[in-house]
mmCIF file of the C-alpha atoms, coordinates in Angstrom:
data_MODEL
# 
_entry.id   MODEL 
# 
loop_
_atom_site.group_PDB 
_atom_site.id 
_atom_site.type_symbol 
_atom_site.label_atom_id 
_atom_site.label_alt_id 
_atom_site.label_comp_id 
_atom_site.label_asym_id 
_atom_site.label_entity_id 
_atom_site.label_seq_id 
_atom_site.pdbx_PDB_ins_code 
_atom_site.Cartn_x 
_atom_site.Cartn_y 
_atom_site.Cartn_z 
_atom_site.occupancy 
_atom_site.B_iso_or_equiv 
_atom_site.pdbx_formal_charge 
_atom_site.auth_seq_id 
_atom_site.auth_comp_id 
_atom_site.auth_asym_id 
_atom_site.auth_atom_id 
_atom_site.pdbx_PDB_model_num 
ATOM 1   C CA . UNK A 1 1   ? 0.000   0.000  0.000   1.00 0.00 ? 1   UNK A CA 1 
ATOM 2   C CA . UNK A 1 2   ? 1.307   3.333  -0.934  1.00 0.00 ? 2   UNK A CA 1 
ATOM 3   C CA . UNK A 1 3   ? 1.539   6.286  1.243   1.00 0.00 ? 3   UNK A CA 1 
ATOM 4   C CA . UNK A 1 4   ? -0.883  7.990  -1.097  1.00 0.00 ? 4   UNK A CA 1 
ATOM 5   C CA . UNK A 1 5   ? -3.215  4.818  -0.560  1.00 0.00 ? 5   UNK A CA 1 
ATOM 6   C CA . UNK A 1 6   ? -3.272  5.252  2.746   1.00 0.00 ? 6   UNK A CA 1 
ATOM 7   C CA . UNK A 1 7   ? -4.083  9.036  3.701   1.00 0.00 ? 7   UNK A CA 1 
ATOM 8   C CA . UNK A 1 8   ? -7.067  8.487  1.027   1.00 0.00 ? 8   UNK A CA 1 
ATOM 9   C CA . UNK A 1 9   ? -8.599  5.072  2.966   1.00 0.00 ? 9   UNK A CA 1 
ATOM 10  C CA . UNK A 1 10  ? -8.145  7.435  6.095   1.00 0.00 ? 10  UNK A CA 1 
ATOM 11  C CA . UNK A 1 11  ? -9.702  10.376 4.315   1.00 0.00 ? 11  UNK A CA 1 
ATOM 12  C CA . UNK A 1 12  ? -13.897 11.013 5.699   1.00 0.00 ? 12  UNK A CA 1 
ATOM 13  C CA . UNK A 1 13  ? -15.923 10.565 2.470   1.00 0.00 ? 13  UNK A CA 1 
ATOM 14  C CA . UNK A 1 14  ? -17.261 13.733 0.792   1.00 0.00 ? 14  UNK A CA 1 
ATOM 15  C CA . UNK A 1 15  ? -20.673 14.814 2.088   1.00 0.00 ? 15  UNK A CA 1 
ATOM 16  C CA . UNK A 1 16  ? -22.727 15.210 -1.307  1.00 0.00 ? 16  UNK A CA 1 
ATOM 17  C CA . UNK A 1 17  ? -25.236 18.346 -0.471  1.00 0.00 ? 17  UNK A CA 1 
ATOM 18  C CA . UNK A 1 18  ? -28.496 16.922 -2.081  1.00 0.00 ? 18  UNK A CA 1 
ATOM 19  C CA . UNK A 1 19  ? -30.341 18.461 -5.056  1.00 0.00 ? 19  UNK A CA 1 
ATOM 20  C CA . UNK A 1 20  ? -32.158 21.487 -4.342  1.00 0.00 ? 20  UNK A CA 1 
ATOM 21  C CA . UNK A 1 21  ? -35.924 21.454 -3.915  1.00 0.00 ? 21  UNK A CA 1 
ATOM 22  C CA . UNK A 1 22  ? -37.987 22.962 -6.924  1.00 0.00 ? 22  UNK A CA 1 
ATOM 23  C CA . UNK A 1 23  ? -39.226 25.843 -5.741  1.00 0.00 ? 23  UNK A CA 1 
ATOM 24  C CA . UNK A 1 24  ? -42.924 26.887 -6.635  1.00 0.00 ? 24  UNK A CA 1 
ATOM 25  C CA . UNK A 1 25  ? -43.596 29.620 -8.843  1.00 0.00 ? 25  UNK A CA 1 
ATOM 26  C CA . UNK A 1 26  ? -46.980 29.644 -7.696  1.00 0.00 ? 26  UNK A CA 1 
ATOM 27  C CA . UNK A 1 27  ? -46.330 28.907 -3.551  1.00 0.00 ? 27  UNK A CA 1 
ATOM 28  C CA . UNK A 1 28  ? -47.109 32.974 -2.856  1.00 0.00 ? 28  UNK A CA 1 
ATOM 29  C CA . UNK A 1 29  ? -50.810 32.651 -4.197  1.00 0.00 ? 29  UNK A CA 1 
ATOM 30  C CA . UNK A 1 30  ? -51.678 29.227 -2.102  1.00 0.00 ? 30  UNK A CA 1 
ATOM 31  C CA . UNK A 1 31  ? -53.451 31.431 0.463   1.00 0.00 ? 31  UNK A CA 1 
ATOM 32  C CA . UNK A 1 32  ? -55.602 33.517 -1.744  1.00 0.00 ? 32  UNK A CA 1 
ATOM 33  C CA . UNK A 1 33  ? -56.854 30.566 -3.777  1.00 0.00 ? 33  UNK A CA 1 
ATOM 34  C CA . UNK A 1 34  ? -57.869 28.480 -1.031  1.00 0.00 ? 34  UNK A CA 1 
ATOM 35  C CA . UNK A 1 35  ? -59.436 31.147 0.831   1.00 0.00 ? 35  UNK A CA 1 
ATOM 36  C CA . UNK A 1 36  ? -61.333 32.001 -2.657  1.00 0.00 ? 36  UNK A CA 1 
ATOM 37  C CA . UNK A 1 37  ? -62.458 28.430 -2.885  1.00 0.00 ? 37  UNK A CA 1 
ATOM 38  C CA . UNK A 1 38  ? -63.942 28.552 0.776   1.00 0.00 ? 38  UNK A CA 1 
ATOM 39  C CA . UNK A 1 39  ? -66.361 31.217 -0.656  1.00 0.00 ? 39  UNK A CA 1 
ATOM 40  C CA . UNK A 1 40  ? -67.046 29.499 -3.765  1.00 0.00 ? 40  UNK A CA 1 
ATOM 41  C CA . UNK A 1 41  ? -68.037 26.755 -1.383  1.00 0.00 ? 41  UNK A CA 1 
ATOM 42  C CA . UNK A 1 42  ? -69.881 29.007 1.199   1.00 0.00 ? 42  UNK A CA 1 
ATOM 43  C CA . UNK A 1 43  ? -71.851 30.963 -1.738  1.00 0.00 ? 43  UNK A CA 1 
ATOM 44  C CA . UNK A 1 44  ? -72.246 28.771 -4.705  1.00 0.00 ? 44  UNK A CA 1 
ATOM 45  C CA . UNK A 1 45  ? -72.190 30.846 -8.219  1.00 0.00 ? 45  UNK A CA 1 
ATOM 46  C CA . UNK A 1 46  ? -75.126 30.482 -10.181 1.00 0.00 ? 46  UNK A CA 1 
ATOM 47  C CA . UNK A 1 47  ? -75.100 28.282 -13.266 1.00 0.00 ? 47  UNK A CA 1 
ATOM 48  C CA . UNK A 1 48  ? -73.630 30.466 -16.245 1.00 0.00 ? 48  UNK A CA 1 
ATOM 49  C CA . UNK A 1 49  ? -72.133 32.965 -14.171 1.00 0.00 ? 49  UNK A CA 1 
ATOM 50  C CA . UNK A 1 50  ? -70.327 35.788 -15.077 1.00 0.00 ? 50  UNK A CA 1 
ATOM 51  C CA . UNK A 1 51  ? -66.518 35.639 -13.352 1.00 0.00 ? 51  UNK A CA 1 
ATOM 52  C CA . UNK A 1 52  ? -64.048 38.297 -12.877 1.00 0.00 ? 52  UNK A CA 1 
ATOM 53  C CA . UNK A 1 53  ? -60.376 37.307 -12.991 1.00 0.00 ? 53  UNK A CA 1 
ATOM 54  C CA . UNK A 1 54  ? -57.115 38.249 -12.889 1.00 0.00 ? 54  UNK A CA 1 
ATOM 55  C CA . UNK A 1 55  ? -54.758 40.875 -11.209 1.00 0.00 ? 55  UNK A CA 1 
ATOM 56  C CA . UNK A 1 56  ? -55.558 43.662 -8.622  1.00 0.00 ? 56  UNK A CA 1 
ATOM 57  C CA . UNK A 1 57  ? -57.273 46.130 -11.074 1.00 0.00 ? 57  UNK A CA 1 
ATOM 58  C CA . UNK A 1 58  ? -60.059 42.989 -10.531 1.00 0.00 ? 58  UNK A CA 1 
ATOM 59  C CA . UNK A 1 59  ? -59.551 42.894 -6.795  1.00 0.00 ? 59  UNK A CA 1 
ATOM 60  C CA . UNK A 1 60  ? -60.153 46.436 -6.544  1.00 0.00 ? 60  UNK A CA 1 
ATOM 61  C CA . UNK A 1 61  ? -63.425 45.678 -8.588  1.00 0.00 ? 61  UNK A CA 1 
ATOM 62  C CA . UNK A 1 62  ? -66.745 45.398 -6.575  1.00 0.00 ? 62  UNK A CA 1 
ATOM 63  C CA . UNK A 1 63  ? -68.721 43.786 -8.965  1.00 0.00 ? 63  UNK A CA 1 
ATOM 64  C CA . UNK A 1 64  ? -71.951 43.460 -6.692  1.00 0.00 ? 64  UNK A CA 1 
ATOM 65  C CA . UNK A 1 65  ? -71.804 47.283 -6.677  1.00 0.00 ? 65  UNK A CA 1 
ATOM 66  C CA . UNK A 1 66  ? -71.155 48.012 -10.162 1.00 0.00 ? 66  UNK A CA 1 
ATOM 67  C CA . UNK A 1 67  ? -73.343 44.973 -11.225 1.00 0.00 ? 67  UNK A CA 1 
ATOM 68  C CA . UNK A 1 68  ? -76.422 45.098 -8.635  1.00 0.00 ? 68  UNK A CA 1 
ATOM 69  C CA . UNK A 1 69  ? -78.350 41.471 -8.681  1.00 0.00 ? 69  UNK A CA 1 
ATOM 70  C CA . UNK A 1 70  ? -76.641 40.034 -11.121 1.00 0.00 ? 70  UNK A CA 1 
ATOM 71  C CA . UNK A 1 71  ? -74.513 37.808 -9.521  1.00 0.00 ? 71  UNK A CA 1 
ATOM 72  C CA . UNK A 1 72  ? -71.350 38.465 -10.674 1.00 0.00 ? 72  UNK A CA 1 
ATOM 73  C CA . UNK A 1 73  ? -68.101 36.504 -8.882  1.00 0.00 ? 73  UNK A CA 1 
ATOM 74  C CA . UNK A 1 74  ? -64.705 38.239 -8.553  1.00 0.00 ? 74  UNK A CA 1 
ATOM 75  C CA . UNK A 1 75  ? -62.351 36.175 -8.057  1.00 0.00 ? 75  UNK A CA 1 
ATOM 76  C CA . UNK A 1 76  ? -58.948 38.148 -8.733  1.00 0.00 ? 76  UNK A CA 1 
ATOM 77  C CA . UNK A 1 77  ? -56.087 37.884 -6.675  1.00 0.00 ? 77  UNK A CA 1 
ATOM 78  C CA . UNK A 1 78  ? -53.927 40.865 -6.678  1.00 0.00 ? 78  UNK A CA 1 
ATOM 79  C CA . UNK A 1 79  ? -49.992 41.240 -7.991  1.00 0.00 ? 79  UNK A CA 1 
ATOM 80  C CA . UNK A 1 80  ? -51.170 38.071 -10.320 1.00 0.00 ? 80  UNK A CA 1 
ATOM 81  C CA . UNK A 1 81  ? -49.341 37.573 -13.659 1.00 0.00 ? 81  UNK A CA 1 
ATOM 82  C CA . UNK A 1 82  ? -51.443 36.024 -16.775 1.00 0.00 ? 82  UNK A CA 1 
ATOM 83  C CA . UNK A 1 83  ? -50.015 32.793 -16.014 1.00 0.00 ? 83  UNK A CA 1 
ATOM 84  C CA . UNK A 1 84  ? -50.886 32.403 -12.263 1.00 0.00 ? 84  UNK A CA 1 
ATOM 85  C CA . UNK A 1 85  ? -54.752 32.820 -13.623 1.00 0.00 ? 85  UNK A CA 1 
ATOM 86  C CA . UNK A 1 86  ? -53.823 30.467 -15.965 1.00 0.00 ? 86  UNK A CA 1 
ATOM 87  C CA . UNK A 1 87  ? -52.358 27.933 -13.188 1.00 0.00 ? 87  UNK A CA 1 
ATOM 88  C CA . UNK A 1 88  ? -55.289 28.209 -10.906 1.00 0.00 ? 88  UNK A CA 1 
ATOM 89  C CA . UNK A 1 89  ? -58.120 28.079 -13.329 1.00 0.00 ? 89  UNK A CA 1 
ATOM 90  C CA . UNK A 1 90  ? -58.523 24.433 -13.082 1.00 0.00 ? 90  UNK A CA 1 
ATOM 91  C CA . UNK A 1 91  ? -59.763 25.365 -9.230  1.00 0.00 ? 91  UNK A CA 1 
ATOM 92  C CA . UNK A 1 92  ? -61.655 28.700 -9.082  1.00 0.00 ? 92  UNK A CA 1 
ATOM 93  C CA . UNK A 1 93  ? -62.948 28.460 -12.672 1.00 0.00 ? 93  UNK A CA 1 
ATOM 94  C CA . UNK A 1 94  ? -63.035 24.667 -14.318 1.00 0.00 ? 94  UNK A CA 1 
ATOM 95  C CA . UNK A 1 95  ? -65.227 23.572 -11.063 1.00 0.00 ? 95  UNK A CA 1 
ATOM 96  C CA . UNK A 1 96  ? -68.054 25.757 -11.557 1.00 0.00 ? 96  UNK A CA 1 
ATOM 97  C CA . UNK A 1 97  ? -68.225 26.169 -15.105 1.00 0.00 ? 97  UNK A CA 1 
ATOM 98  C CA . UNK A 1 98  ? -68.891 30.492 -15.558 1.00 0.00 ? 98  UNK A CA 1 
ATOM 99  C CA . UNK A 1 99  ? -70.323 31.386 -18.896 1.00 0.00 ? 99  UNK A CA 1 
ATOM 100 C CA . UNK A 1 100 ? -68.593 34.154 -19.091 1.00 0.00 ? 100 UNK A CA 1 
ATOM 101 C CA . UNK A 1 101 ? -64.874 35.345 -17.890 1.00 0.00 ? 101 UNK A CA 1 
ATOM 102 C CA . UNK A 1 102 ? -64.035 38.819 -18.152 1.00 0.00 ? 102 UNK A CA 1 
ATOM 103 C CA . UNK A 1 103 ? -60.382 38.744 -17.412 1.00 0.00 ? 103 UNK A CA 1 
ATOM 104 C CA . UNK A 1 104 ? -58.335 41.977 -16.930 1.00 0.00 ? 104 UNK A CA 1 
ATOM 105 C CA . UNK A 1 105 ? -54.352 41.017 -16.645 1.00 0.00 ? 105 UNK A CA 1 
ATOM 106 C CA . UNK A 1 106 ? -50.789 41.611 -18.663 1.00 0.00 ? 106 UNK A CA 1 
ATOM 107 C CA . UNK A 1 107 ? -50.237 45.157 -16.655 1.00 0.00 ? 107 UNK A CA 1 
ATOM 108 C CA . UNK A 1 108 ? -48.109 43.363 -14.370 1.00 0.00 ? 108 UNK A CA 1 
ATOM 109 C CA . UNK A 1 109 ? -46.340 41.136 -16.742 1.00 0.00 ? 109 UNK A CA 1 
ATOM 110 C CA . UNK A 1 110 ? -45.682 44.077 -19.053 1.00 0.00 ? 110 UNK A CA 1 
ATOM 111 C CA . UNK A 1 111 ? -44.404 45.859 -15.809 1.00 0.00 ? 111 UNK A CA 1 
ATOM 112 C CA . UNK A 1 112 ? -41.933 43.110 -14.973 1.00 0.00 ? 112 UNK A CA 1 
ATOM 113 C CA . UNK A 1 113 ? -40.366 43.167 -18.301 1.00 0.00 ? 113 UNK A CA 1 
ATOM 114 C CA . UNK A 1 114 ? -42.229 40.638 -19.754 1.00 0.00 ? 114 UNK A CA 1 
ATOM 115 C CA . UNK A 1 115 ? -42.207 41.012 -23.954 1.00 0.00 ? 115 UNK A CA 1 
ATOM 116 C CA . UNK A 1 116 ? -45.831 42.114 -25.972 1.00 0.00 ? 116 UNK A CA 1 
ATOM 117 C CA . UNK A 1 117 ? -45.455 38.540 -27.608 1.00 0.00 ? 117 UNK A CA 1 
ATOM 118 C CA . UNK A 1 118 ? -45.492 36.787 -24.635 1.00 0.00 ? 118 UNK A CA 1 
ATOM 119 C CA . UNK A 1 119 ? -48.243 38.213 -23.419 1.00 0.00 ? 119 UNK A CA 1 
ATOM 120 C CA . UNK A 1 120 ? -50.484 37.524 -25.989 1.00 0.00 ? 120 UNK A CA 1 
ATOM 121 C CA . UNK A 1 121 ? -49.155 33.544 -25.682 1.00 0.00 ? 121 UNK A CA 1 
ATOM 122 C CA . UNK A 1 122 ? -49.668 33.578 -21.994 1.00 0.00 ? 122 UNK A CA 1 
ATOM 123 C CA . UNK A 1 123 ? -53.370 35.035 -22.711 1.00 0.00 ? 123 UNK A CA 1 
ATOM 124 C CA . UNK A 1 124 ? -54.226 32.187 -25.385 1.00 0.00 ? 124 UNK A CA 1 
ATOM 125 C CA . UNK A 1 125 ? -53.105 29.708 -22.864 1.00 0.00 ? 125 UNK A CA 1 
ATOM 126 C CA . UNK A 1 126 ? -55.504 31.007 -20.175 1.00 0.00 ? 126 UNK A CA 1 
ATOM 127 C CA . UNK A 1 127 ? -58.025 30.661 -22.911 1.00 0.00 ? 127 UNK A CA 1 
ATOM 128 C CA . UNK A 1 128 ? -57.170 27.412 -23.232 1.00 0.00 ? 128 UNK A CA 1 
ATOM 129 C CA . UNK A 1 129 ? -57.551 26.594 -19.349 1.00 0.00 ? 129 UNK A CA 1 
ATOM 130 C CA . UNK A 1 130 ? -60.753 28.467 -18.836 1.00 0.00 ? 130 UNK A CA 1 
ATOM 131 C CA . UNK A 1 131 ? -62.286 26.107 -21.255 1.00 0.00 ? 131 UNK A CA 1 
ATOM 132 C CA . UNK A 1 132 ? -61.295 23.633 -20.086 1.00 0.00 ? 132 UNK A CA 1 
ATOM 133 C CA . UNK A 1 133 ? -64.614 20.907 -20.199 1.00 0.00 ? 133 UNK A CA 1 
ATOM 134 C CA . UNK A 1 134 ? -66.135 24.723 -20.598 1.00 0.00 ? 134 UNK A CA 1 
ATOM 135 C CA . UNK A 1 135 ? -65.602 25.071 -24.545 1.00 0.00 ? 135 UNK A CA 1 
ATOM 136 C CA . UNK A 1 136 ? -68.664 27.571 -25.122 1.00 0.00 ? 136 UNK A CA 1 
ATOM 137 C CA . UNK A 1 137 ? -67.413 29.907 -22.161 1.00 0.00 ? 137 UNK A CA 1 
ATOM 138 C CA . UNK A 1 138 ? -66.980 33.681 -23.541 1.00 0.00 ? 138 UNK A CA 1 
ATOM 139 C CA . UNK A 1 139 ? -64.061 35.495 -22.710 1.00 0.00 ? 139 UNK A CA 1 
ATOM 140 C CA . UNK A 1 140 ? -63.448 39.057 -22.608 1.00 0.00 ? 140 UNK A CA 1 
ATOM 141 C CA . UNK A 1 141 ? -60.217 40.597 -22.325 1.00 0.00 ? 141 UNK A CA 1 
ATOM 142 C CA . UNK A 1 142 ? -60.223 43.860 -20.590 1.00 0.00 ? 142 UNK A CA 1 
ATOM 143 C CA . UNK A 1 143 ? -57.401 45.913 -22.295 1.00 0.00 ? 143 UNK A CA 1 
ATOM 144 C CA . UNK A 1 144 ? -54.086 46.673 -20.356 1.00 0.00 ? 144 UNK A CA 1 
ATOM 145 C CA . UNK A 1 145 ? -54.672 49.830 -19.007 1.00 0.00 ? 145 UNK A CA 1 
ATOM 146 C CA . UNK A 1 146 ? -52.314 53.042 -19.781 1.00 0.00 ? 146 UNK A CA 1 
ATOM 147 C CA . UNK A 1 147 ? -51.542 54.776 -15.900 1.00 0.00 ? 147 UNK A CA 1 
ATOM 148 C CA . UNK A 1 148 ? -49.900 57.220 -14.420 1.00 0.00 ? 148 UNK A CA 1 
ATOM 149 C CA . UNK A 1 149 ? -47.487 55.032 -12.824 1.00 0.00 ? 149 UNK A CA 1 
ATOM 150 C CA . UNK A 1 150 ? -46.647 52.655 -15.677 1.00 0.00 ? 150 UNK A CA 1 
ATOM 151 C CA . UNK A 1 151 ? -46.488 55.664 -18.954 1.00 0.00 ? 151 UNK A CA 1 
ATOM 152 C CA . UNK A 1 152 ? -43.219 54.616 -19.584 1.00 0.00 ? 152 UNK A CA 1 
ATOM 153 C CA . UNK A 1 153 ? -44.686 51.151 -20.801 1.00 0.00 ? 153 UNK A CA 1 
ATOM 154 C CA . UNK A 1 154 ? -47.424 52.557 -23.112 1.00 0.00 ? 154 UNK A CA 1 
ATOM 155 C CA . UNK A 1 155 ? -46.075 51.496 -26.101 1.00 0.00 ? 155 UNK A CA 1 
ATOM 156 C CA . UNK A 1 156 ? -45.379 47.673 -25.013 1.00 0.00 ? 156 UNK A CA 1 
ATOM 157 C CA . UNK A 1 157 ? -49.016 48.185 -23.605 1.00 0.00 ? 157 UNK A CA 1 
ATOM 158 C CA . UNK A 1 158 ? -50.158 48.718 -26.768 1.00 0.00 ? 158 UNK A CA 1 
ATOM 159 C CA . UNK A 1 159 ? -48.032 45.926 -28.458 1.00 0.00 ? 159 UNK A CA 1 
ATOM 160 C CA . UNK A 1 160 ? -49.403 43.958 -26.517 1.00 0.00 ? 160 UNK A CA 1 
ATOM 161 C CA . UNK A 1 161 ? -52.889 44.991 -26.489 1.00 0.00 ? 161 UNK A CA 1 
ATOM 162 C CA . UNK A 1 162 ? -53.249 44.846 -30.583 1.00 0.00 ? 162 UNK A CA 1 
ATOM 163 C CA . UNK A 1 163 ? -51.984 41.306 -30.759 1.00 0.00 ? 163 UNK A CA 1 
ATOM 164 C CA . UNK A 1 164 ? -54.583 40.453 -27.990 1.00 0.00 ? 164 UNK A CA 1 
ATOM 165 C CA . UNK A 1 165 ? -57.314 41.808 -29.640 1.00 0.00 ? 165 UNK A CA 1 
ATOM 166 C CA . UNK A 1 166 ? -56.176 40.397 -33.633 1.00 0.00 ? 166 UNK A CA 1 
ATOM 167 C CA . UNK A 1 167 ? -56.226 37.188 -31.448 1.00 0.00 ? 167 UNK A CA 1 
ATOM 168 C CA . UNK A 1 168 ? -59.843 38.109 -29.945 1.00 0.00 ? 168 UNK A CA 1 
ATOM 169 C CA . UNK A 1 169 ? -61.316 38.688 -33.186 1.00 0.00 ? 169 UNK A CA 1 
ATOM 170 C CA . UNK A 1 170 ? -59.756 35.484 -34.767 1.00 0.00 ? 170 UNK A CA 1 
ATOM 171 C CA . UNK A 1 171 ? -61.634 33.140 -32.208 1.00 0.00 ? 171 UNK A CA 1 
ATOM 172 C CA . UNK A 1 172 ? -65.553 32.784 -31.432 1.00 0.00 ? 172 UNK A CA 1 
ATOM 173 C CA . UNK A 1 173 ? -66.430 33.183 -28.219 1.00 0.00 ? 173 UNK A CA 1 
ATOM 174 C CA . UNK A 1 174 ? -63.466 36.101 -27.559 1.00 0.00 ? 174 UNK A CA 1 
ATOM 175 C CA . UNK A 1 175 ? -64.223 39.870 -26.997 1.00 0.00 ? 175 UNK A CA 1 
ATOM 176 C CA . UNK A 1 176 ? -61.476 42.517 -26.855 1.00 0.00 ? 176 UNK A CA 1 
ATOM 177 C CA . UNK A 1 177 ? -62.813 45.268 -24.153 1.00 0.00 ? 177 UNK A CA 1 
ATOM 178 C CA . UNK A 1 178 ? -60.703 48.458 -25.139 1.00 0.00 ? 178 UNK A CA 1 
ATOM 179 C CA . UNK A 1 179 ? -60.515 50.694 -22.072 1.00 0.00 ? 179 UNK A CA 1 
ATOM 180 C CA . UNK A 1 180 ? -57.619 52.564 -23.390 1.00 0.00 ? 180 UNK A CA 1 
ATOM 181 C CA . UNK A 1 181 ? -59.591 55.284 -25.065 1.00 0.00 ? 181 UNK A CA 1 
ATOM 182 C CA . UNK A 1 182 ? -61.689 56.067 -21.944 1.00 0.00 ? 182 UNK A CA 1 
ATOM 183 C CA . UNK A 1 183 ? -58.682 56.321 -19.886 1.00 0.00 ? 183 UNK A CA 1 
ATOM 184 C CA . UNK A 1 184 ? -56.761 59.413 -22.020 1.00 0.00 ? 184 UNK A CA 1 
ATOM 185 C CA . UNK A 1 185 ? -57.550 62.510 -21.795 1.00 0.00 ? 185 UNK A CA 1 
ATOM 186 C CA . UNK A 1 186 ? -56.979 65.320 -24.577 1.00 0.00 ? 186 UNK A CA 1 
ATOM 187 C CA . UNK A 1 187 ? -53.705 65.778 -24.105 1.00 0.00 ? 187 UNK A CA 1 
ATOM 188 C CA . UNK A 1 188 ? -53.046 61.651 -24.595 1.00 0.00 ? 188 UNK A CA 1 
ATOM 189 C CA . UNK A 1 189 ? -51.967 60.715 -21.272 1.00 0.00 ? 189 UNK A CA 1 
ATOM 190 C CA . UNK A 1 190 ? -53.894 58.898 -18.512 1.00 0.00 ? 190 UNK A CA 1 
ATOM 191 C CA . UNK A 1 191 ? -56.399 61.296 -16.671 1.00 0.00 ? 191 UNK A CA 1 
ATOM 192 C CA . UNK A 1 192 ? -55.308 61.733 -13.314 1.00 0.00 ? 192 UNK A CA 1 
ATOM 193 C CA . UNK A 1 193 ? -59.169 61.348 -11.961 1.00 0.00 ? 193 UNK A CA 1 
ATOM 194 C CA . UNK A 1 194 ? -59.098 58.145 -12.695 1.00 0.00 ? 194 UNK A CA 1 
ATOM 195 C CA . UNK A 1 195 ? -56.569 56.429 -10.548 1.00 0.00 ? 195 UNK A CA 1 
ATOM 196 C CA . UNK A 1 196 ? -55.143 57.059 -6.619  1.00 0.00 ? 196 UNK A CA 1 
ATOM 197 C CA . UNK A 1 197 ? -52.168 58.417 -5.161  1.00 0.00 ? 197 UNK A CA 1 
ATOM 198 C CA . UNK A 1 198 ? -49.960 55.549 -6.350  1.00 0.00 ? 198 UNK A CA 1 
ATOM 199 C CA . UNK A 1 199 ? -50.816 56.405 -9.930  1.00 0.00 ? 199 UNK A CA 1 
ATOM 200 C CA . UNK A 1 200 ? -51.375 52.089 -10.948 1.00 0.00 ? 200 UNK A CA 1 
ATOM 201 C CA . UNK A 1 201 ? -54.848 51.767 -9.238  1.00 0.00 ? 201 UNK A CA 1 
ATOM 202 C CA . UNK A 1 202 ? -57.794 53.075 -9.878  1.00 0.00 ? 202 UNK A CA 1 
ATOM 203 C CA . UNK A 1 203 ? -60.702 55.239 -8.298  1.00 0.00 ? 203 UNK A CA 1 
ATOM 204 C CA . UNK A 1 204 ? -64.380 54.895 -7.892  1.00 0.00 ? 204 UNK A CA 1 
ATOM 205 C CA . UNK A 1 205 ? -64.715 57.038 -11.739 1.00 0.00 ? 205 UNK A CA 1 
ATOM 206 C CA . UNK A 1 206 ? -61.953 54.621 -13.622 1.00 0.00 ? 206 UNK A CA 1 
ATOM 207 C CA . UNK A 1 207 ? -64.431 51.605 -12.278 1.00 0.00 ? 207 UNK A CA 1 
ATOM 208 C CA . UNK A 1 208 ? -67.544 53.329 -13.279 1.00 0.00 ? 208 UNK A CA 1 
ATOM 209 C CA . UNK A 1 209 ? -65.878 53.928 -16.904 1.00 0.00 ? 209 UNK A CA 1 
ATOM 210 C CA . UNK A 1 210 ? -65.017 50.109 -17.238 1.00 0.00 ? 210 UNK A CA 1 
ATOM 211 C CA . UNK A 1 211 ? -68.539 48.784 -16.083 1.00 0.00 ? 211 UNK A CA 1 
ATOM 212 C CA . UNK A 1 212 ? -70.304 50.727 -18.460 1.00 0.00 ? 212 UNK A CA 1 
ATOM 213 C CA . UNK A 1 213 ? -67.752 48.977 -21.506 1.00 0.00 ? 213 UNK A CA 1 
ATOM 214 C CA . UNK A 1 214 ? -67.799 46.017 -19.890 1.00 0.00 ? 214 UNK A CA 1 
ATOM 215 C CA . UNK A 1 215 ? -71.405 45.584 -19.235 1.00 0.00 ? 215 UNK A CA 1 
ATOM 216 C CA . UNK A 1 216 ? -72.144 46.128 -22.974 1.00 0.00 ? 216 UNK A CA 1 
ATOM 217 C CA . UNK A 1 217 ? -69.584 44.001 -23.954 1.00 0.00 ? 217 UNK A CA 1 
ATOM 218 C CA . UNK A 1 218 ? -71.509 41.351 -21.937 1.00 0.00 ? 218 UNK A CA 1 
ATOM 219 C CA . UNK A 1 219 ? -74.837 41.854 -23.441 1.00 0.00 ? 219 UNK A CA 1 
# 
């Protein structure tokens, strides 16, 4: 036995650190999805009903207000991305079967960098999941809004908005809700009115603007 033999039999093995865990893109929402399921549960939606999804702009949303009686669901969970709708549909959407979604997200995925194109994929893949054993559900896509916070990202906004809508009017069953318009004022920038101190959310008159689209959008 060589030296060199030796002081490597006397050696401790090598402690091989084991793989790290995935981590879950989707661990942060856990909490608001289950605690949306306990009201599905507690206050079934009616057959057909109409369901609001997506980001904070639908959090922010009180649908029983700007909808009286008609039995609207919101079921938005805020700082969402299009595909953490997309993820989730299979539990707050799939299981009670809406007729119609009116989805409003792709603010904060343009805000985080991500591209116009990828947007517009991420959307047809929600599209995908909210049919899911649903294929005559309607789906309207509530523009991405321009704001006061977020100006610097008009022009992806709008990217991103036109190949939504060419992919709205390519499919039955899709409707392209175009906010934008009602949200500029004469000078082409985002009316002030319209949105609170932080410049990204909106006030009482930016809802009042979108339920009066949205509600003929839905008729």
């Amino acid at each position: 036995m060589t030296a060199l033999t030796f002081v490597l039999l006397l050696a401790p093995p090598v402690e091989v650190a084991p793989p790290p865990r995935p981590v879950d893109p989707f661990a942060r929402w856990h909490k608001d999805i289950a605690a949306i399921e306990k009201r599905l549960t507690a206050n079934p939606p009616k057959p057909g009903a109409v369901f609001f999804v997506g980001s904070s702009s639908i959090v922010g949303w009180n649908v029983a207000k700007s909808f009286p009686g008609a039995g609207h669901v919101n079921v938005g969970f805020g700082g969402s991305v299009i595909p953490d709708s997309t993820h989730f549909a299979p539990r707050i959407l799939a299981p009670h079967k809406p007729g119609t979604v009116v989805f409003y997200a792709g603010d904060n995925d343009i805000g985080r960098g991500t591209k116009p194109e990828k947007v517009a994929d991420d959307f047809k893949a929600f599209v995908t999941a909210a049919r899911a054993g649903n294929p005559n559900c309607r789906v309207l896509f509530v523009a991405i809004k321009p704001s006061l916070a977020r100006w610097k990202l008009f022009e992806a906004q709008k990217k991103a908005n036109a190949l939504v809508r060419a992919y709205c009017e390519s499919e039955k069953g899709l409707v392209f809700v175009d906010v934008v318009p009602l949200m500029l004022g004469s000078d082409g920038k985002p009316t002030p009115e319209l949105f609170q101190k932080d410049g990204l959310h909106m006030t009482a008159k930016g809802y009042e603007l979108w339920t009066e689209v949205v509600e003929k959008a839905l008729k």
